[in-house]
N, C-alpha and C positions, 0 to 999 in steps of 0.2 A: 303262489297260485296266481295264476293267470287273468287281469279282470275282463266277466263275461264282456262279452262283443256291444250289450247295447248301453251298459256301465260307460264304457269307452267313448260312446258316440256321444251319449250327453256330458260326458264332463268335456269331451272335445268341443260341442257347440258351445258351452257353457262358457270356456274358456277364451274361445276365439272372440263371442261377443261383447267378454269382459274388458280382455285387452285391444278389441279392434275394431268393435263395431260391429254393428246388424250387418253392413254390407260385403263385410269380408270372408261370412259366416256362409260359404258356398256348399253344396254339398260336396263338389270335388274337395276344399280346403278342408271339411271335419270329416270327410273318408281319410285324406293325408292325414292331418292330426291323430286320427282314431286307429288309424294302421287296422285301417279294415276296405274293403271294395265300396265303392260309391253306391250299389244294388241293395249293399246291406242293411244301406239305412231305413230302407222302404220296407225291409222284412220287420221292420219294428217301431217305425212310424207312418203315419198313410201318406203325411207333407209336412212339408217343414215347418208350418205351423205349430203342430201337433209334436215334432222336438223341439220349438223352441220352446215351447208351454213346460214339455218335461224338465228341458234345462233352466227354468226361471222357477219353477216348483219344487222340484225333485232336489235340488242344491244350494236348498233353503232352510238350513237348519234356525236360522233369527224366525222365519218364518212361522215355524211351528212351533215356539216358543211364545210369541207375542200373539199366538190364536188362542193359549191356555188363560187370557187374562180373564174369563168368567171362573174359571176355578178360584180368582181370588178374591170374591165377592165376599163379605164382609171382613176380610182379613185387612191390618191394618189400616190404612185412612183411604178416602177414594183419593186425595190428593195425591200422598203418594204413589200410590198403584197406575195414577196416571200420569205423571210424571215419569217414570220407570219404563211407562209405554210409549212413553214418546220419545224419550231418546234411545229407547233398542227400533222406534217406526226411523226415528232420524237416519239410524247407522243401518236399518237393513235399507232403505228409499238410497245412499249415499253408493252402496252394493252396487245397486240394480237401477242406478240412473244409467249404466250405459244402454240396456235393455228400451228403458222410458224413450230415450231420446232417438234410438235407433229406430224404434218403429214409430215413433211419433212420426221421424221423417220422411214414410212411407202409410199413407191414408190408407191402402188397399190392404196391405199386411195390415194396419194398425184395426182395421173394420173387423178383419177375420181372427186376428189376435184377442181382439175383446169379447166376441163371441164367444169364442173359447172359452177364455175363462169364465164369463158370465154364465156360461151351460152347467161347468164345474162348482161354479160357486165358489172360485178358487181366486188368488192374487189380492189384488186391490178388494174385490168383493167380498171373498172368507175377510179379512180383516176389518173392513166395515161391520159388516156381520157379527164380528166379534165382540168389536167396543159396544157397539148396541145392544148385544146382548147381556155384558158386564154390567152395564149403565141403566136394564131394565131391571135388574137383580139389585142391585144399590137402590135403586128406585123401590121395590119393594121392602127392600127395609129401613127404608126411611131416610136411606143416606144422603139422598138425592131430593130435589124439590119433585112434589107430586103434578105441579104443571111444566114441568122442562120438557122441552121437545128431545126424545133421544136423538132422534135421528139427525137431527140439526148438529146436536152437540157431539155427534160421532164424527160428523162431518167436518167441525170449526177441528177438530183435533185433530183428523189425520191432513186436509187442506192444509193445519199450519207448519204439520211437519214437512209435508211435501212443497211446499215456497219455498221454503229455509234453506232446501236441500239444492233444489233448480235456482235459485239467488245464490246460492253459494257458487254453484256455478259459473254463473253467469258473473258475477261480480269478481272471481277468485277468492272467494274467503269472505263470511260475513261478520259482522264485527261483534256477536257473542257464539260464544261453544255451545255446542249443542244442549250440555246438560245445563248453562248457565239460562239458553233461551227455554229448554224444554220446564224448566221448572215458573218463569216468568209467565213463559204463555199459560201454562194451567192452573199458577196462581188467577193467573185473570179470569180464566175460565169456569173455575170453583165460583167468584160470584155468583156466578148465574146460575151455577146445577146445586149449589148447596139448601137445604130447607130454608124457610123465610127466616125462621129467629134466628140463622146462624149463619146467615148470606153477610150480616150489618161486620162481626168480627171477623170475618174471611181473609186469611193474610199467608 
């Protein structure tokens, strides 16, 4: 069976961005890619804002995986559960740095790209959203210290994963693996979010 025509278009952008960058990613290039008329892309996006959001959400199955981590609220340690989040935030951020760096390099798209998402509640934000929401749910039962700043500690989390990932970059390789840093950094991190009498044996 045949995949529908706007299936096509997004996995065409999707892909052109992955392998070649935000500026390769033309409407002419993902009509060729999509083996469809350049007209057609506007029958089902208003601008290419609007596909590029569909192809960095829409083909994001880590995505929607690491937005379920409030369903695992009191289920095994927050340690672990956060740890777990960080190295599927590391390898889905590792995906989608070509996305990161492509619009970064364009203030004007990067302005109208954030909007977007920001509207949806979607990307970087659904995932903020998330852990804060994990983190207020652990917090109510105690797992958590009752004066920890979520929103800070949402933040120290995904901020450490997204360094690691753009240093990785930028260096070719940084000098621990994701799962050996991801469990480092949120041992560190447990100090601070753990209740008082159980912050002093935090290891």
């Amino acid at each position: 069976m045949k995949q529908p025509v706007r299936e096509r278009i997004v996995d065409a952008a999707d892909r052109i961005i992955r392998e070649r960058g935000f500026g390769a990613a033309t409407t002419k290039e993902i009509a060729r890619e999509a083996c469809c008329s350049e007209g057609s892309i506007y029958v089902y996006f208003e601008d290419k804002i609007a596909l590029f959001t569909a192809a960095l959400l829409e083909r994001n199955e880590e995505l929607a995986d690491l937005l379920r981590l409030p369903e695992r609220a009191g289920e095994r340690s927050v340690q672990a559960n956060l740890e777990e989040q960080a190295i599927g935030l590391i390898h889905l951020l590792s995906l989608k740095l070509p996305y990161l760096l492509s619009v970064l390099g364009n203030p004007g798209v990067l302005e109208r790209y954030a909007d977007r998402l920001r509207e949806q509640r979607s990307g970087p934000f659904a995932m903020a959203d998330s852990v804060e929401r994990y983190l207020k749910l652990e917090q109510k039962l105690g797992r958590i210290g009752p004066g920890v700043d979520i929103a800070a500690a949402a933040s120290l989390l995904i901020g450490a994963c997204r360094d690691h990932v753009i240093a990785g970059r930028i260096l070719g390789g940084t000098p621990q693996e994701p799962p050996v840093y991801a469990r480092a950094m949120v041992r560190t991190l447990m100090k601070g979010l753990a209740p008082r009498e159980s912050a002093r044996t935090a290891h």
